[in-house]
C-alpha positions as CSV (number, residue, x, y, z in Angstrom):
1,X,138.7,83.2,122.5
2,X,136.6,83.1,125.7
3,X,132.9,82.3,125.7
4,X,131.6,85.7,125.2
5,X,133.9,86.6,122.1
6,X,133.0,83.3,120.4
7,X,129.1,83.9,120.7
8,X,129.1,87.1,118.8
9,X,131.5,86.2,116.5
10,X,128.8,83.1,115.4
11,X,126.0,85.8,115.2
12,X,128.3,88.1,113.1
13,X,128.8,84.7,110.6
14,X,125.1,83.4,110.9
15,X,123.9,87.1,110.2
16,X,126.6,87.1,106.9
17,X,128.3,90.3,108.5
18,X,131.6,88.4,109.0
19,X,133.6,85.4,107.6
20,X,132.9,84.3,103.5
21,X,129.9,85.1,102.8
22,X,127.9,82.6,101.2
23,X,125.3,84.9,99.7
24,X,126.5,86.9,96.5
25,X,122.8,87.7,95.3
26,X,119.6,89.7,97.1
27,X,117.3,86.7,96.7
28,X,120.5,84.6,98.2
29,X,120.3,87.1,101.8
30,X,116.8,87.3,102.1
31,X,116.0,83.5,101.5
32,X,119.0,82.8,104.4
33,X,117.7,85.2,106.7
34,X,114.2,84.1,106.5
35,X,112.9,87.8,106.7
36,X,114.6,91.2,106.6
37,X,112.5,93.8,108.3
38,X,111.7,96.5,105.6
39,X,109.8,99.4,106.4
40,X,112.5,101.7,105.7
41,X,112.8,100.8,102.3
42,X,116.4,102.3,101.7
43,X,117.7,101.5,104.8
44,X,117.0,97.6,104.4
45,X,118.4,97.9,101.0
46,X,121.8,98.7,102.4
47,X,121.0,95.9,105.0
48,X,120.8,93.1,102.4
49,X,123.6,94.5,100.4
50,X,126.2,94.2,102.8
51,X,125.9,90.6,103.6
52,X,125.9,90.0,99.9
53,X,129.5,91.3,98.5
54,X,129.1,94.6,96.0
55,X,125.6,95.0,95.5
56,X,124.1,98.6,95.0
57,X,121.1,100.5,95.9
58,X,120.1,99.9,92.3
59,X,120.6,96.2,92.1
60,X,118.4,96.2,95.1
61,X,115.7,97.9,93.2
62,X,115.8,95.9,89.8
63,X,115.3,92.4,92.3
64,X,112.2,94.5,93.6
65,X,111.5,95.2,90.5
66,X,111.9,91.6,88.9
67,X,110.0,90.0,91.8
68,X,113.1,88.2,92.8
69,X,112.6,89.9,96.2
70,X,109.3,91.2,97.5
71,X,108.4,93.6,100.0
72,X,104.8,93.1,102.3
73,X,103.5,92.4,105.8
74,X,104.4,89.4,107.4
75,X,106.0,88.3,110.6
76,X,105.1,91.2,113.3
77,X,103.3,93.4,111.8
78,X,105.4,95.8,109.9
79,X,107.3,95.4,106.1
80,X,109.5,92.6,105.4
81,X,111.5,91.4,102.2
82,X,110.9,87.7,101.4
83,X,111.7,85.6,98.6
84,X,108.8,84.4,96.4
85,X,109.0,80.9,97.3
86,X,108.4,81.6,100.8
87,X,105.6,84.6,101.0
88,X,102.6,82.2,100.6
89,X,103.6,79.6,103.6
90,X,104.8,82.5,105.7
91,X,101.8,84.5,105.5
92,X,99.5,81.3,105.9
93,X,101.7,80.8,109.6
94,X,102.0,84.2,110.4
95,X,99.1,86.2,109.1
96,X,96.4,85.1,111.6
97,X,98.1,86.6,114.6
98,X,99.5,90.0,113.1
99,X,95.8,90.5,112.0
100,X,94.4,89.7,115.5
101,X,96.9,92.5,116.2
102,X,95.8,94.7,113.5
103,X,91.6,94.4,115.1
104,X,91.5,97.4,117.3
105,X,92.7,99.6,114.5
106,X,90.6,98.6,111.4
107,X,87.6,99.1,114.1
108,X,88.9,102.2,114.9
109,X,89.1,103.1,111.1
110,X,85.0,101.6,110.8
111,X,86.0,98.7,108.6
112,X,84.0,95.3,109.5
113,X,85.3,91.9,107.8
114,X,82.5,92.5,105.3
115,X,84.1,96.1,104.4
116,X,87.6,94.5,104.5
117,X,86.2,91.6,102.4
118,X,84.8,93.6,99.9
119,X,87.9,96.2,99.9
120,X,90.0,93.3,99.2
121,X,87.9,92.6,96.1
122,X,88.2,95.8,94.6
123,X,91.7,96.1,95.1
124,X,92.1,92.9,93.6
125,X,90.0,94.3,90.5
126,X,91.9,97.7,90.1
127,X,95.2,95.6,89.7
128,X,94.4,92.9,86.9
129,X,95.9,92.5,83.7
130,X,99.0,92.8,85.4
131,X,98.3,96.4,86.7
132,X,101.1,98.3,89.2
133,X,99.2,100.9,91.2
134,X,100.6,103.2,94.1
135,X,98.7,103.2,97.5
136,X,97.4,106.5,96.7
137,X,95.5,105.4,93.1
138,X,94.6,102.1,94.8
139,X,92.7,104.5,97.7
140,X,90.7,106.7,94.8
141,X,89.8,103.0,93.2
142,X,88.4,102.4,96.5
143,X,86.4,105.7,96.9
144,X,85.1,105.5,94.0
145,X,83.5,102.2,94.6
146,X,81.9,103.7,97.6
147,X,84.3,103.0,100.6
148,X,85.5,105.3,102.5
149,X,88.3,105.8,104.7
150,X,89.0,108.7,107.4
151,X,92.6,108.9,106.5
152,X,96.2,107.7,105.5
153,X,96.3,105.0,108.3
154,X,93.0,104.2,107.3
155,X,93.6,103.2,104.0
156,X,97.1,101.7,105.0
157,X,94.9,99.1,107.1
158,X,93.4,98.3,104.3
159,X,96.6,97.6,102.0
160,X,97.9,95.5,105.1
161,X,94.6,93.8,105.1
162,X,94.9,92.4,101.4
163,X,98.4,92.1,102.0
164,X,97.8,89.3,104.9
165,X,95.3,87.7,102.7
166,X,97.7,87.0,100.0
167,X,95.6,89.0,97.8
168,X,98.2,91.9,96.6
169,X,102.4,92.2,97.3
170,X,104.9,94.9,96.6
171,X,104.9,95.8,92.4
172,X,108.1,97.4,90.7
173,X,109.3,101.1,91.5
174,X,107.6,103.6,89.2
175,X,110.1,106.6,89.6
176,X,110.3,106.7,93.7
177,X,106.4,105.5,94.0
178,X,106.3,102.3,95.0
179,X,103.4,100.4,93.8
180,X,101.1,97.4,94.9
181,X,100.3,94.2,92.0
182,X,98.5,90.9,93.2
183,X,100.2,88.8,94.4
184,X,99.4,85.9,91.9
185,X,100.7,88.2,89.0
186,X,104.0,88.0,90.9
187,X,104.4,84.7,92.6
188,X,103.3,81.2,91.1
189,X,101.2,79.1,93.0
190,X,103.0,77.0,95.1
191,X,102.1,73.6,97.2
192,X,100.9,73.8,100.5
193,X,102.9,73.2,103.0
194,X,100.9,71.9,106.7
195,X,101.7,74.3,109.9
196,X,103.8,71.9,111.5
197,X,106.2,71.4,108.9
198,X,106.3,75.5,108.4
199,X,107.0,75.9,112.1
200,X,109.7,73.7,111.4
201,X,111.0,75.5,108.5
202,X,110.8,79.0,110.0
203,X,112.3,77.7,113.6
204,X,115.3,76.1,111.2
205,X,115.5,79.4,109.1
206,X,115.7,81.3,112.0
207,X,118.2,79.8,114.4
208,X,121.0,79.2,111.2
209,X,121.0,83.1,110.3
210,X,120.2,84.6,113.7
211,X,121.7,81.7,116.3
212,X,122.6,81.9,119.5
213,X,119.0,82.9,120.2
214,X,116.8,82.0,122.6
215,X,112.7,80.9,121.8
216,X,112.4,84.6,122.9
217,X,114.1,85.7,120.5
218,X,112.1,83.9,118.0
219,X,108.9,84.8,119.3
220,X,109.7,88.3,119.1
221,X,111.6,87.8,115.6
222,X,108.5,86.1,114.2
223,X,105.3,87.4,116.0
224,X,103.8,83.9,117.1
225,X,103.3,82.8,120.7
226,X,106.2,81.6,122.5
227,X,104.0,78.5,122.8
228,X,104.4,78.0,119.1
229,X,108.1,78.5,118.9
230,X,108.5,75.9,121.6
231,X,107.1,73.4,119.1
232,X,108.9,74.9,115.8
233,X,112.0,74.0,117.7
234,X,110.6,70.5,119.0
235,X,109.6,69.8,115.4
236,X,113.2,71.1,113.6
237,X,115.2,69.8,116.5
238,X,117.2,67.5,114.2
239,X,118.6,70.8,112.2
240,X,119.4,72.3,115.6
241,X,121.6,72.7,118.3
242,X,121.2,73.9,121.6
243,X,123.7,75.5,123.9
244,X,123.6,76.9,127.3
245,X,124.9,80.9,127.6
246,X,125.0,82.2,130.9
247,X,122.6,79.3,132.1
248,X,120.0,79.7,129.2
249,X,118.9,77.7,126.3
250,X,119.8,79.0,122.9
251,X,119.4,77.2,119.5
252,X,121.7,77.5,116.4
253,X,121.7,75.5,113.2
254,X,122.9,71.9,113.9
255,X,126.7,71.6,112.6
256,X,128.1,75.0,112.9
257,X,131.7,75.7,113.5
258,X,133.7,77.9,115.8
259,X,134.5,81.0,114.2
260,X,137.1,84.4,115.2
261,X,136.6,87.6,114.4
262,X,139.0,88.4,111.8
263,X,140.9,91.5,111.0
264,X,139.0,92.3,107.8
265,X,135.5,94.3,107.9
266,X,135.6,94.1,111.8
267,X,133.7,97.8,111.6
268,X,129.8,97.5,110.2
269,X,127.4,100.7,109.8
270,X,124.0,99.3,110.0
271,X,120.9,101.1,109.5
272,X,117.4,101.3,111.2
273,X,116.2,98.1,112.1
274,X,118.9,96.2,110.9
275,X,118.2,91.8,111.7
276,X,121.6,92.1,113.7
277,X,119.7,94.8,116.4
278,X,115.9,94.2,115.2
279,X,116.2,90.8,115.0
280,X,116.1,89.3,119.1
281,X,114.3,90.4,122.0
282,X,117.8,90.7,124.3
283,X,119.9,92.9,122.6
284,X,122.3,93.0,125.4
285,X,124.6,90.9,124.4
286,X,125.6,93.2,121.6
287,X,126.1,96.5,123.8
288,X,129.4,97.8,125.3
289,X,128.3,97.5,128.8
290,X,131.5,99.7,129.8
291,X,130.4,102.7,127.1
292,X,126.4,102.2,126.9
293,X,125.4,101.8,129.9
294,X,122.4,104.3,129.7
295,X,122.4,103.2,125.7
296,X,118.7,102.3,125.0
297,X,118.3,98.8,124.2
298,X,114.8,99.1,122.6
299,X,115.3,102.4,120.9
300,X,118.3,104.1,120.3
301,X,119.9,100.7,119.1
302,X,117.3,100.2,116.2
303,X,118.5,103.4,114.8
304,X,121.7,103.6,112.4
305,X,124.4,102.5,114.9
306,X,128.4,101.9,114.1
307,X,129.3,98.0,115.4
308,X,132.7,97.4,115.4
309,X,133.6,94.0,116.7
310,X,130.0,93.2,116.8
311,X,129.5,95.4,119.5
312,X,127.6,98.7,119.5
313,X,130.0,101.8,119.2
314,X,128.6,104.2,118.0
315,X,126.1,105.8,115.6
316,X,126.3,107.6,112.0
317,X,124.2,109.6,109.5
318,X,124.1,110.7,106.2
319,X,123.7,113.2,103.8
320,X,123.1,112.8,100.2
321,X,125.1,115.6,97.5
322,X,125.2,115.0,94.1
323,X,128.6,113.0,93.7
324,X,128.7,112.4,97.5
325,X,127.6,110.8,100.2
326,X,128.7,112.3,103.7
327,X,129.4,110.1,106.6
328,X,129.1,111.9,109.7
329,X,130.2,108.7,112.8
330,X,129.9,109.5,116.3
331,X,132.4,106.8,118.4
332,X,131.3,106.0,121.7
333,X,135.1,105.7,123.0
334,X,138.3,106.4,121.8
335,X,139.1,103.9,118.4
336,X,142.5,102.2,118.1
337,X,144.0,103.4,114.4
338,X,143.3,100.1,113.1
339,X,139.5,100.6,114.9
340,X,139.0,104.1,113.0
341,X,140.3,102.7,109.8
342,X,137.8,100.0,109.6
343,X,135.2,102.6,110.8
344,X,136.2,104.6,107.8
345,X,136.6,101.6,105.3
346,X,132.6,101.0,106.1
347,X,131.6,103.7,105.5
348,X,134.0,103.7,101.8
349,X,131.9,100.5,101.3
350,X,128.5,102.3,102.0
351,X,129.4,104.8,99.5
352,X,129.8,102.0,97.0
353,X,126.7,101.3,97.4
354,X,125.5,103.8,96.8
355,X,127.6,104.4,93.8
356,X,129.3,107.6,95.0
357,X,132.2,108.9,96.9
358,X,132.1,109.0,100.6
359,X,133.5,111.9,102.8
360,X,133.6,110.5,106.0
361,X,133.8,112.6,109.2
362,X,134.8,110.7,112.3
363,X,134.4,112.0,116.0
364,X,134.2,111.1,119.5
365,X,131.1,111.6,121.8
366,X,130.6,113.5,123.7
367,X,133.2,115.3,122.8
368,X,136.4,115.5,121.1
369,X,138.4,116.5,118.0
370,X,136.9,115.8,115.1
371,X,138.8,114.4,112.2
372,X,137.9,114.1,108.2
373,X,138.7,111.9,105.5
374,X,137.7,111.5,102.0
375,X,137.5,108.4,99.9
């Protein structure tokens, strides 16, 4: 296997898309990724459950539900699923910078710390005694108490806000509404740990589900400096390796082993902002430089693309019927038969997950014959 071939075949085992999985649970992906970028709610659902085996859309929402998994700002600024026993030492590391980020716009919205201050105290009041309430009823508990807020961003700023401050974290589903609880309803309290050592521990969480990466990678992945992830990887360097691709440094968990691609799952459908696209700043390594050469790295690939091989080949949509899910994939290049089959045995696995049947319609860009096949 030459050099190239071996380093995407690590990131396909490290990311738990390839290889025995050793993740059979939600709380089991989450807690070896680190962080699984959420804001598409569905779509990360399907992005957990396919590193973990046969889970469904609705296993997904019961761990939501049972606070096994929870869903809030951390990282970059934007939704991420984390395990309970990690929220509080994440947002202590990473909160301060994504709400340096977030300035600009709560000025822009009129909020002051002493508005966000006191908006984080009402919040806090609207949800005890273990009350779930949606962003909307949270917003009227907040105009009613006299502060205002121009619009929908607005009062999103303010969720995020209370979010950072460990003061409030995803709730359970209540139909499709997703609600907000405090956070110390949901989590216990848990010792604290110093910022060196959580460097460490986010450095070491990193590198083992995301390695080969660069500290670019990781600076983009977690929102601090690139100063700081210099010393997250000088302070976990005993849990990590480094290795030189095409002259540069990247880092991987101490110990790992050699992998192949085998025959089995070699085709993947991933969704928006899947960790295997989402997850580095150089997402070149993963594009078909001979197919995609005008393929945008930093937009096109975050969307619901078709990897077979671990490579970008194409892209797919769906559409919802009652029984059915339809698969519509668009190939980038002409598929071998075993190719298409694997394409089609994804997207068999994505109706699983869904818990219905999938009708899959296969075709090439930008154009081709089209062919069908139900499942």
């Amino acid at each position: 296997m030459n050099a190239s071939a071996n380093f995407i075949a690590t990131r396909l085992r490290n990311q738990l898309l390839h290889g025995a999985a050793p993740a059979t649970s939600a709380p089991d992906v989450v807690r070896w990724m680190g962080a699984v970028q959420a804001q598409d709610y569905a779509a990360a659902k399907w992005a957990v459950a396919q590193r973990a085996g046969m889970l469904t859309s609705t296993d997904l929402d019961q761990a939501l539900a049972d606070a096994s998994i929870l869903r809030t700002h951390v990282l970059r600024p934007t939704w991420h699923f984390v395990v309970p026993a990690d929220i509080r030492w994440m947002l202590r590391l990473t909160a301060p910078r994504v709400k340096a980020l977030m300035a600009f716009g709560n000025r822009e919205s009129g909020f002051d710390e002493a508005t966000l201050t006191r908006s984080n105290r009402l919040i806090a009041a609207a949800l005890k005694d273990g009350r779930q309430l949606t962003r909307v009823e949270l917003g009227d508990a907040l105009r009613r108490a006299g502060i205002d807020f121009p619009n929908l961003i607005a009062l999103g700023r303010l969720m995020v806000n209370a979010e950072l401050d460990g003061v409030i974290c995803s709730g359970a589903l209540r139909g499709k509404q997703r609600t907000y609880a405090l956070l110390d309803d949901r989590v216990p309290a848990t010792k604290k740990m110093d910022r060196d050592t959580a460097l460490a521990e986010l450095a070491s969480r990193y590198f083992a589900s995301h390695g080969p990466a660069t500290i670019k990678d990781f600076a983009w992945w977690s929102g601090l400096s690139v100063a700081d992830c210099t010393a997250a990887v000088t302070h976990a360097q005993t849990r990590l390796a480094q290795t030189s691709v095409g002259g540069i440094a990247h880092w991987s968990a101490s110990g790992g082993q050699r992998t192949s691609l085998r025959r089995a799952n070699r085709a993947h459908l991933l969704p928006n902002f899947d960790e295997y696209t989402v997850g580095y700043a150089d997402r070149d390594p993963i594009r078909d430089m001979d197919h995609l050469p005008t393929f945008d790295q930093r937009g096109d690939i975050l969307n619901s693309v078709v990897i077979i091989d671990g490579r970008v080949a194409g892209t797919w949509k769906r559409s919802l019927q009652r029984t059915t899910v339809r698969v519509a994939i668009t190939l980038f290049r002409p598929s071998s038969d075993e190719e298409a089959a694997a394409v089609v045995d994804a997207a068999d696995r994505y109706g699983r997950f869904l818990e219905l049947r999938a009708e899959v319609e296969l075709r090439l860009a930008p154009s081709g014959t089209a062919s069908s096949a139900s499942r």
